[in-house]
KEMIZA-670799 format. One record per residue (C-alpha): residue number from 1; x, y, z; residue in three letters. Coordinates in nm, 4 decimals. Example, Ala and Ser with C-alpha at 12.3 -4.5 7.8 and 13.67 -1.06 7.14 Angstrom:
<rs>
+-----+----------+----------+----------+--------+
: num :       c1 :       c2 :       c3 : residu :
+-----+----------+----------+----------+--------+
:   1 :   1.2300 :  -0.4500 :   0.7800 :    ALA :
:   2 :   1.3670 :  -0.1060 :   0.7140 :    SER :
+-----+----------+----------+----------+--------+
</rs>
This chain:
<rs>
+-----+----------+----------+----------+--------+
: num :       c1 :       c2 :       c3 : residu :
+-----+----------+----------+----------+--------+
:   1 :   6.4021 :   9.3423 :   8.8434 :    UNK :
:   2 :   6.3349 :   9.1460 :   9.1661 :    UNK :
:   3 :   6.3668 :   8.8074 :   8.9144 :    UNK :
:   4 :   6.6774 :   8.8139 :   8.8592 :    UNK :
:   5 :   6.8841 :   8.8410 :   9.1810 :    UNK :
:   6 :   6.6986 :   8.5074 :   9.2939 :    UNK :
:   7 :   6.9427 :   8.2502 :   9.4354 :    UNK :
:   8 :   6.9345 :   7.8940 :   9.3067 :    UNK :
:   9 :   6.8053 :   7.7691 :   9.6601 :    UNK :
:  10 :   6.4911 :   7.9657 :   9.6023 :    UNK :
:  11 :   6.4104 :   7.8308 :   9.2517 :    UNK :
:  12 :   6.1636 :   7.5340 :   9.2197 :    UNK :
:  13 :   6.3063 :   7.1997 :   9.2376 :    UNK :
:  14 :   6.3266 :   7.0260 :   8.8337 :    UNK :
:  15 :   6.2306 :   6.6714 :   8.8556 :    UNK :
:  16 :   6.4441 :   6.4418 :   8.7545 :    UNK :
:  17 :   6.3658 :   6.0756 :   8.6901 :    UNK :
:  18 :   6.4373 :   5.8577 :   9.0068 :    UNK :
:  19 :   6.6101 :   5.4902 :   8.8794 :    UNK :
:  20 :   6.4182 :   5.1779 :   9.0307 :    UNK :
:  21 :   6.6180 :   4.9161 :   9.0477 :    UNK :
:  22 :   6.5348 :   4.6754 :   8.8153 :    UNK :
:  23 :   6.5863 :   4.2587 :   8.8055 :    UNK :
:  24 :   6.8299 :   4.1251 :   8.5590 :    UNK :
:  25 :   6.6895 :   4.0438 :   8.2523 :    UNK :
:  26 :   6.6160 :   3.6849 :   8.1686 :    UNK :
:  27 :   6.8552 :   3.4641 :   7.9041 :    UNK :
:  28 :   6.6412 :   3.4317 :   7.5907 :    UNK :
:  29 :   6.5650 :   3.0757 :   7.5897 :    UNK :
:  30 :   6.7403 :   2.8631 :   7.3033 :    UNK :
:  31 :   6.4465 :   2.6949 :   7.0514 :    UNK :
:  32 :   6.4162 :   2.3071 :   7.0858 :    UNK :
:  33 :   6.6752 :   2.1339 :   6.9097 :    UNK :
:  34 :   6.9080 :   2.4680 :   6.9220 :    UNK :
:  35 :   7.2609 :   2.4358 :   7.0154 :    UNK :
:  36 :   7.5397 :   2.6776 :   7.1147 :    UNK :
:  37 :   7.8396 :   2.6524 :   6.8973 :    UNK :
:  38 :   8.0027 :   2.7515 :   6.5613 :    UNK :
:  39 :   7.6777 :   2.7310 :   6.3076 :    UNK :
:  40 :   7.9515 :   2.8031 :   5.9833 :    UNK :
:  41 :   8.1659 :   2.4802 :   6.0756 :    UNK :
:  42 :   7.8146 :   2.3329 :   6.1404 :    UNK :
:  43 :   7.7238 :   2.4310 :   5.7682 :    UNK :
:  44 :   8.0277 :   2.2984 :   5.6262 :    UNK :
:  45 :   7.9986 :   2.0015 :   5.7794 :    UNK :
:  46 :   7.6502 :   1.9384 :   5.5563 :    UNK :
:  47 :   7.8392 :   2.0684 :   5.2783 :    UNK :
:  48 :   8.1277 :   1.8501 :   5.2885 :    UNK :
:  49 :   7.9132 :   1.6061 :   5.1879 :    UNK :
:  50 :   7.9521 :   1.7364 :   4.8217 :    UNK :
:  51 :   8.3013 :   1.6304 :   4.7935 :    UNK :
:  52 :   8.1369 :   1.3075 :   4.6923 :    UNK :
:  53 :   7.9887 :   1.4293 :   4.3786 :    UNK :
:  54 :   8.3073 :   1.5866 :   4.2691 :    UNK :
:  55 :   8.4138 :   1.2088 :   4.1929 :    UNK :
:  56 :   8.6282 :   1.1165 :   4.4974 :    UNK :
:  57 :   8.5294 :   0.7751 :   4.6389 :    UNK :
:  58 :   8.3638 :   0.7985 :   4.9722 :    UNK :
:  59 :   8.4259 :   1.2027 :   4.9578 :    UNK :
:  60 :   8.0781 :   1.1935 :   5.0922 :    UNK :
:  61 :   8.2114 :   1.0351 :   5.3983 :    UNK :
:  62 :   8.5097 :   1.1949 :   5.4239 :    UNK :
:  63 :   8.4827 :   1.5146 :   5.4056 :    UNK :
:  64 :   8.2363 :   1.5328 :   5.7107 :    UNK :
:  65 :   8.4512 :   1.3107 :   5.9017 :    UNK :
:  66 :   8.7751 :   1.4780 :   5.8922 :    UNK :
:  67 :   8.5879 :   1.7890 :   6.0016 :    UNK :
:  68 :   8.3916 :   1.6216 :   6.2873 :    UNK :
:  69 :   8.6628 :   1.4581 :   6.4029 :    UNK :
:  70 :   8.8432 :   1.7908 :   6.3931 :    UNK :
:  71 :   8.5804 :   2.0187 :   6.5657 :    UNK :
:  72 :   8.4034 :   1.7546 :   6.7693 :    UNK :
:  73 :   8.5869 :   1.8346 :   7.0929 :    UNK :
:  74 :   8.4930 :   2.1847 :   7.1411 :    UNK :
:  75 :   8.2134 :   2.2378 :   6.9716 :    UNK :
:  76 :   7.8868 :   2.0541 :   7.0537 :    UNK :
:  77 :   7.6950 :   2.1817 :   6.7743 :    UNK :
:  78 :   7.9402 :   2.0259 :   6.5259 :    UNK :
:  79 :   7.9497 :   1.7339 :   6.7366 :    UNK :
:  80 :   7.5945 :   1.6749 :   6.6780 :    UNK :
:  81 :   7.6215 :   1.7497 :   6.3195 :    UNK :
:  82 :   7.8703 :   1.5907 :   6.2328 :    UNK :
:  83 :   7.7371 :   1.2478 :   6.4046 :    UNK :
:  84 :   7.4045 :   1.3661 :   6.2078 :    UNK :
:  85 :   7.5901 :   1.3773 :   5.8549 :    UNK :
:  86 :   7.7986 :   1.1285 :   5.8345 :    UNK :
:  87 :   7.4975 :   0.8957 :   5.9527 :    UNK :
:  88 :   7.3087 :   1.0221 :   5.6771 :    UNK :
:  89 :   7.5940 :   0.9642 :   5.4553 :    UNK :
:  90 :   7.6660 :   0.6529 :   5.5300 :    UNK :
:  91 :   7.3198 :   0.4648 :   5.5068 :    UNK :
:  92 :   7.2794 :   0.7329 :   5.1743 :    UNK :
:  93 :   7.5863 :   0.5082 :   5.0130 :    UNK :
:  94 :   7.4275 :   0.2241 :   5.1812 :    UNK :
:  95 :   7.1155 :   0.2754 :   4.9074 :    UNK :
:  96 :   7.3362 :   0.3815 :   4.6628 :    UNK :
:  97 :   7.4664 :  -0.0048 :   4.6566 :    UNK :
:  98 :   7.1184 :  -0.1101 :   4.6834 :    UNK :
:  99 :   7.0561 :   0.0784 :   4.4121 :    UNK :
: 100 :   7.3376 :  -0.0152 :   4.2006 :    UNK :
: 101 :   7.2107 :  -0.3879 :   4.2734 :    UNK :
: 102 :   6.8935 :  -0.3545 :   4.1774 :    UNK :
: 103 :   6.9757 :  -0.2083 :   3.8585 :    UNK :
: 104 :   7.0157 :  -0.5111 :   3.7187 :    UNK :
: 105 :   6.6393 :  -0.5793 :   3.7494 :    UNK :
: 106 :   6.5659 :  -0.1893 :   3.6182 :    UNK :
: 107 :   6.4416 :  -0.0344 :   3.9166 :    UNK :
: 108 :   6.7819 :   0.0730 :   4.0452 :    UNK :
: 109 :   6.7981 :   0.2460 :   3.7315 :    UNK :
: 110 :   6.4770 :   0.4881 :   3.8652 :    UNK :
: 111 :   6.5848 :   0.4622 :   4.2334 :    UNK :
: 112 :   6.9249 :   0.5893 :   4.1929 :    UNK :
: 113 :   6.8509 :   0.9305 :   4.0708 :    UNK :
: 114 :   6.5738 :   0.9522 :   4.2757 :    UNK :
: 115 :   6.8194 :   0.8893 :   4.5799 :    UNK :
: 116 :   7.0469 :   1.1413 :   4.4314 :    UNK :
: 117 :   6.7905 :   1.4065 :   4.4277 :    UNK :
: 118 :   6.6968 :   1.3352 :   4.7445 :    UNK :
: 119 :   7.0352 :   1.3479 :   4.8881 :    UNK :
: 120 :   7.1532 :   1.6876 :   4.7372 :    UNK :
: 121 :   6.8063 :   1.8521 :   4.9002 :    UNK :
: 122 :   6.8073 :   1.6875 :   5.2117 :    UNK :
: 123 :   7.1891 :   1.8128 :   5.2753 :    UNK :
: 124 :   7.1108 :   2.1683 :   5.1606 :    UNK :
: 125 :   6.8007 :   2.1476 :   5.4013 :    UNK :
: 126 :   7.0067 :   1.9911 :   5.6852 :    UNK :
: 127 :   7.3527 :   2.2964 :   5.5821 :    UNK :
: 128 :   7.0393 :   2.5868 :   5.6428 :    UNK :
: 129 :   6.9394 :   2.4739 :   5.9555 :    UNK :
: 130 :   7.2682 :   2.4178 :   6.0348 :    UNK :
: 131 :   7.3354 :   2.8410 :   5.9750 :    UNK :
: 132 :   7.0617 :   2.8777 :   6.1819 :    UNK :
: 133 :   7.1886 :   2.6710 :   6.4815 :    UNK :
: 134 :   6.9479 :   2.4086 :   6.4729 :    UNK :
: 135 :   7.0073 :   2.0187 :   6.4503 :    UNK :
: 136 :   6.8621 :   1.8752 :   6.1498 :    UNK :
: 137 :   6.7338 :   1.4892 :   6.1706 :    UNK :
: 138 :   6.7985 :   1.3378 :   5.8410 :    UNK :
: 139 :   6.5365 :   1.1056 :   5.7439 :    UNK :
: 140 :   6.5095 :   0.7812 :   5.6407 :    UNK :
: 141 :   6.8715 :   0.7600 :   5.8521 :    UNK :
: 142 :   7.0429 :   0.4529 :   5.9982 :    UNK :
: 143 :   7.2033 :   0.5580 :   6.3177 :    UNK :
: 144 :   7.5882 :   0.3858 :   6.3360 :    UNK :
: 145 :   7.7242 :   0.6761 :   6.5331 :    UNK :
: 146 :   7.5786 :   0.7704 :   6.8697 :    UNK :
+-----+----------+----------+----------+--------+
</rs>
């Protein structure tokens, strides 16, 4: 019955965990060709593009322009982007007239869908990387806006 008059004092120490300080933990680095900034106005940007096919002359043009030019302040991501797209977009209606031109010998009349393909995958490419934060290089781009 000795037990249980025991005072705390007497009773062996429980070991707690000690804390070591620890350094702060490093930023996770960004991937190459990764920018900060809003990666859904980024998207729409690319997507913009589409106004185009909906029949509205130069849509393809415009509708990443007026968003760029809306967004480019504050956000570089869009800034980027937006410079990216409406490059693309431009030299894309660029072809298109070489296209339409060379119709009248019958190759515009294989070239032109071929550049429409490749324009409707190339901006659905560029609008995922965009959600993803990354810069997308169009290719086969002439590059008006720096």
């Amino acid at each position: 019955m000795d037990t249980e008059n025991k005072h705390p004092e007497e009773e062996a120490p429980i070991d707690t965990p000690t804390e070591t300080p620890t350094a702060a933990a490093p930023e996770p680095e960004t991937p190459a060709g990764t920018l900060e900034g809003d990666k859904t106005m980024a998207m729409l940007c690319h997507l913009l593009s589409f106004v185009g096919l909906l029949g509205i002359p130069l849509g393809n043009i415009l509708g990443p322009l007026v968003l760029w030019l809306v967004k480019k302040e504050g956000d570089a991501l869009v800034d980027a982007t937006g410079k990216e797209v409406l490059n693309f977009q431009i030299s894309a209606s660029i072809y298109g007239i070489v296209c339409i031109l060379l119709a009248f010998v019958a190759i515009g009349f294989v070239l032109l869908p071929v550049l429409l393909i490749a324009v409707v995958v190339y901006t659905i490419i560029g609008a995922m990387k965009a959600n993803e934060g990354q810069l997308y290089r169009y290719p086969f781009t002439l590059r008006f806006i720096k």
